[in-house]
Each structure stands twice: as structure tokens, then as C-alpha cells.
C-alpha positions, -999 to 999 in steps of 0.1 A, spaced: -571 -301 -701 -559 -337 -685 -528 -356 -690 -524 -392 -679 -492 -399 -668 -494 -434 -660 -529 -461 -652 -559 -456 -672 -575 -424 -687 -592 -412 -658 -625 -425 -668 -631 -444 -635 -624 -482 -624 -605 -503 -597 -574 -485 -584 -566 -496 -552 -567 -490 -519 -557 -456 -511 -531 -449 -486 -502 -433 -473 -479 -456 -497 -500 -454 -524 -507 -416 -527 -468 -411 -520 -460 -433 -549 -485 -411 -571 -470 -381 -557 -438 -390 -563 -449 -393 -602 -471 -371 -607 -443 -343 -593 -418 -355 -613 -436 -350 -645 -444 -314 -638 -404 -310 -627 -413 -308 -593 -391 -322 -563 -416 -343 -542 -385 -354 -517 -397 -344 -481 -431 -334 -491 -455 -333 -460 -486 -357 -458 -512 -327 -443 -545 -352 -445 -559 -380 -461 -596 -385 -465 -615 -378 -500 -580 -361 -510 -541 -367 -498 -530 -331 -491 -491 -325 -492 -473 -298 -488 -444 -296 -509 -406 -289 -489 -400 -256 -501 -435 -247 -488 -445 -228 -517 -470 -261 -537 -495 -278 -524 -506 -311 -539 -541 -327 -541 -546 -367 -551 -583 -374 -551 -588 -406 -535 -620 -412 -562 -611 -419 -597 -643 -402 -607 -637 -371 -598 -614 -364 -628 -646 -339 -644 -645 -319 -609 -612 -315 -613 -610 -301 -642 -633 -279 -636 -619 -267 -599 -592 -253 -622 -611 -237 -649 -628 -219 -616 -595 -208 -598 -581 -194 -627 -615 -178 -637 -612 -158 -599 -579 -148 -606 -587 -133 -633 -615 -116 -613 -586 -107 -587 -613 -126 -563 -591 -136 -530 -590 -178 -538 -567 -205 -542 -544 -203 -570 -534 -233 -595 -500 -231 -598 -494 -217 -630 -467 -230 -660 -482 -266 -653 -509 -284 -677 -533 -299 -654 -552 -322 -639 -532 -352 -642 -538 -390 -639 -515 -412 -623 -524 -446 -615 -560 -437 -618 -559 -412 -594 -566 -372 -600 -536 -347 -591 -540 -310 -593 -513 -288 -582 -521 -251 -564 -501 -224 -545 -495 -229 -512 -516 -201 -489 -495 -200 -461 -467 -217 -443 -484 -226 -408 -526 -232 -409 -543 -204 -401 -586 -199 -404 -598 -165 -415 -634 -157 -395 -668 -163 -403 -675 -129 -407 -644 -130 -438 -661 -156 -452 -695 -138 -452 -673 -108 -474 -663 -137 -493 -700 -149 -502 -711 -118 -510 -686 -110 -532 -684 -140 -545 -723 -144 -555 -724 -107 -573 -698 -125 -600 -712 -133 -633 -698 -166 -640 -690 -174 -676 -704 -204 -696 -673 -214 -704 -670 -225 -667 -694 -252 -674 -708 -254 -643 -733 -283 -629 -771 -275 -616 -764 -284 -583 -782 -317 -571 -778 -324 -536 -799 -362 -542 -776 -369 -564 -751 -372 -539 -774 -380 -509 -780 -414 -534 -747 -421 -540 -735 -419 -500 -762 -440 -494 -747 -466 -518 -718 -466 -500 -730 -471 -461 -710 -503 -461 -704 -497 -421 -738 -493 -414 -763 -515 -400 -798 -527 -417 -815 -508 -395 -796 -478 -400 -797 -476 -437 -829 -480 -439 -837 -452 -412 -818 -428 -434 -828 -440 -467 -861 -438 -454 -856 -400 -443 -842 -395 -474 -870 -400 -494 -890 -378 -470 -868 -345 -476 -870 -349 -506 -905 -348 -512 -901 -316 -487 -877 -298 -505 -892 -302 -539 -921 -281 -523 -897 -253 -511 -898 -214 -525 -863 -203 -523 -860 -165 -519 -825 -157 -528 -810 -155 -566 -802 -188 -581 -768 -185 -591 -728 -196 -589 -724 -215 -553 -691 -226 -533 -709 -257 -522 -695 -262 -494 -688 -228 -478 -677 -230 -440 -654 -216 -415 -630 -249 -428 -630 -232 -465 -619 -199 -458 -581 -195 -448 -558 -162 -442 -525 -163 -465 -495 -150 -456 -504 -108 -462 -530 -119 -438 -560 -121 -467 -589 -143 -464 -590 -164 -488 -612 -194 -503 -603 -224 -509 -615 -259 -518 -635 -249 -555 -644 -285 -568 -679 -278 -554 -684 -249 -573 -719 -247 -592 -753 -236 -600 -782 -237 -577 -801 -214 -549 -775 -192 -530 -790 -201 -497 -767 -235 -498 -739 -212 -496 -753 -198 -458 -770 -236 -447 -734 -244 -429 -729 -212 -412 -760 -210 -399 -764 -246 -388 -730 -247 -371 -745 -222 -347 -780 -229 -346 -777 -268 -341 -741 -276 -330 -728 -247 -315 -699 -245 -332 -701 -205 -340 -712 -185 -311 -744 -165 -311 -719 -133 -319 -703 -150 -346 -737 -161 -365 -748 -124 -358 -717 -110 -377 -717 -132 -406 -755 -124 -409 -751 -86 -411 -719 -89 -432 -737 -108 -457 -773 -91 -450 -798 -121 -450 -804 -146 -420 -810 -174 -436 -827 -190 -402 -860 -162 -407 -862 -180 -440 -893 -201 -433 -877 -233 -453 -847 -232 -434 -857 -263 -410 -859 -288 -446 -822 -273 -458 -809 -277 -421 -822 -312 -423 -809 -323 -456 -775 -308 -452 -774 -325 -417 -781 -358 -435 -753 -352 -460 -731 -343 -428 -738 -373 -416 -740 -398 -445 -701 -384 -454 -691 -398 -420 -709 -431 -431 -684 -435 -462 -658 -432 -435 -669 -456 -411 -658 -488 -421 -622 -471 -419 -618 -452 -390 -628 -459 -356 -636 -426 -347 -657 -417 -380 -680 -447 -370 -684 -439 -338 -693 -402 -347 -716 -418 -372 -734 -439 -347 -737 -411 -324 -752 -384 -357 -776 -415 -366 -791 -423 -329 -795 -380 -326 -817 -375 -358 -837 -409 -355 -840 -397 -316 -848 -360 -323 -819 -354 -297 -795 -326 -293 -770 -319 -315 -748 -299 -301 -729 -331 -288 -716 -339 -328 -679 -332 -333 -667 -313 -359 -641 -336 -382 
């Protein structure tokens, strides 16, 4: 269920830019509604979402800086309170508040803060997690998507606004390529309920020291070997999980996704989402397009990766 608070219905449309001011103002409104006191909330981060932490430590608030994402929204919460009714270890909405809202446009959902100082669980947790998580039957009710990574590969590519001619035509052109090549794959694992973006990022330890899940907007249907692409790429191709870390998350979950003989196609195309989501943030951040450049000029070169920085 949605409420609009203030600005349109949520449907999409002009909002704004979004900044510090603006997603304080929003905050500021959107907590007062739910009888909240926003004064000395924390600004954690601000990227696709503004992340604050509430004073007394105990709510976190999310603002989606996209006005379109009201539907994902929505059904992030019908999935976290699903899993606690599973008693699976996840994020909690806080409870005794109707939600998602819309203020000014933007999405607010309200959740239970995890802990009091950030703390990442291990990738061997999160391989407990995915396994547990992928033997759950997920209700209908859920109303989960069919997972369509082109769908969004399309839409970022749209959006390359920083980028060069040259460049967006490089990567529209590979693209097209993967996606002739991973029409043609034979996926081995169950299709089933994903995280959709399931990483070492995701997965933090609350404070009775309990890994636990968060971030569920990206919950949905679609081959379960999307959930293990991250993990195994991060080692494989970056180096950010060491060879003992990649070995532990791969007996914990008991399949290696990199002796499945389409793993090079995934590894590409989720490389190219990787890389197309530092595009969107290009034209705003110095850094992001200079991380782009570098991602671009290392696929079109075939060079090593291992020199991308994790943001």
C-alpha cells in the first residue's frame, strides 16, 4: 500500500534535482507523517537512494532518488515482511507504519536499523544466506518480476549522458552481442526467487552478531546462478575476495559457478551492468567518471581488471 504525502502520485515525472537539501526536506516530511523525529538524522549515502540514520539509531530511512521506482518499493516491503514471517535473517520494515510513501515525488520506505556502527558479515555468511534463501517457496502474492537484465542494460544505456560517441557506441555495440550469447545459454541451476544483487555489500552482521540481508528491491524470478555471478567475479576478475574466500563461499553454497561452462557470457554481462551503473554516475562525480573511463578502456582493450575499484 502507498500513501502520498505531498507531489504527485508516484507515477513518475520531473522532480528535481536530488540532493542533500532536497532529500532532507523530504525526510523531514515524510518522518513527520509517520510521527517520527527526523531532527539530527545522519545522511549515510547518497546515490540511487539517500540513506539516513535516524538519532536514536534505531530507523533507518531510504528516499529513492528515481520516482519510478515506487512498484519496487512496494514490493521490497511485501518481501521483507514475507522473510520475517519465514524468520529468514533480513532487513526488517519497521512495523506500525503504512508504507511506501511519496513525498515530493520521491519514494520513502522506512526499516529497522541493523546495527549502530557498519559492520559486513563474510562471504561465506552470505553463501548460508543464498542457500537458505533459494530453498524458500515464494508466494504469488509477492508478485515478483521475471528477471530481465536487458531491460536494464537498455535503460543505463539511455542514460550515458557522460559518455563519449565512441563509448556508447562501443558498449551499445557489446550489448547487442551478449545478448545474442546469452539467449543461447543452458542454465543448470533451478529457476527460482533471486536477491539480485547478492554481494559481500548486501549482507551485514546486526547487533547479536547475525548475518543478515539487506537491500530486497531486487528481489525476483529468474536462474539462481545471478545470485553467485558477483561472488564469483569479484574474485575471479577483480580480486576483490581472495582465492580462500571464493573457495568457502563455493563449498558453503555447494556449486562453483566458474566450472559452469556459460559463466564467461554472465561474467561479461554483469561486468557491463557494473560498468554502465558507473556511467549514470558520471556526469556527477568526478571519480565515478573516471572509474568509468578506466572500466570502458579495460573491456574494449581486453585488459586486466583487477585495477577497477570497488564503489
Amino acid at each position: 500500500m502507498v500513501t502520498g504525502v505531498s507531489g504527485d502520485d508516484g507515477s513518475g515525472g520531473a522532480v528535481g534535482e536530488f540532493t542533500p537539501e532536497t532529500a532532507g526536506a523530504v525526510l523531514r516530511e515524510a518522518c513527520a507523517a509517520a510521527g517520527l523525529d527526523s531532527a539530527g538524522a545522519r545522511l549515510l549515502r547518497l546515490g540511487s537512494n539517500a540513506v539516513y540514520d535516524l538519532a536514536d539509531r534505531r530507523v533507518i530511512v531510504r528516499i529513492a532518488a528515481d520516482p519510478g521506482t515506487l512498484p519496487e518499493m512496494e514490493r521490497a516491503v511485501r518481501v521483507a515482511r514475507w522473510l520475517g514471517e519465514e524468520r529468514y535473517p533480513a532487513n526488517r520494515v519497521l512495523p506500525g507504519v503504512v508504507q511506501p510513501v511519496v513525498v515530493g515525488g520521491r519514494v520513502v520506505t522506512f526499516w529497522e536499523s541493523v546495527q549502530d556502527t557498519e559492520e559486513f558479515a563474510t562471504v561465506t555468511e552470505l553463501a548460508d544466506l543464498l542457500k537458505r534463501l533459494h530453498w524458500l517457496e515464494e508466494p504469488e502474492s509477492l508478485g515478483l518480476p521475471y528477471f530481465d537484465p536487458f531491460a536494464k542494460v537498455r535503460r543505463s544505456l539511455s542514460g550515458l549522458s557522460a559518455a563519449s560517441e565512441e563509448d556508447a557506441a562501443f558498449l551499445t555495440e557489446r550489448a547487442d552481442q551478449l545478448e545474442k550469447d546469452y539467449d543461447r545459454l543452458d542454465f543448470v541451476l533451478p529457476f527460482g526467487l533471486i536477491h539480485g544483487d547478492a554481494n559481500i555489500g548486501n549482507i551485514l552482521r546486526n547487533r547479536t552478531g547475525e548475518a543478515v540481508l539487506i537491500d530486497l528491491d531486487g528481489f525476483a524470478l529468474a536462474p539462481r546462478e545471478w545470485d553467485l555471478i558477483l561472488s564469483a567475479i569479484y574474485y575471479d576478475r577483480y580480486g576483490w575476495h581472495s582465492r580462500e574466500q571464493y573457495e568457502s563461499f563455493v563449498h558453503h553454497y555447494g556449486f562453483d559457478l566458474m566450472n559452469w561452462p556459460g559463466f564467461p557470457v554472465l561474467a561479461d554481462l554483469r561486468e557491463l551492468m557494473m560498468t554502465l551503473w558507473m556511467g549514470g554516475k558520471a556526469a556527477a562525480e568526478a571519480k565515478a567518471a573516471e572509474e568509468f573511463a578506466r572500466r570502458v578502456e579495460s573491456i574494449r582493450s581486453g585488459g586486466d581488471r583487477r585495477h577497477w575499484r570497488p564503489f
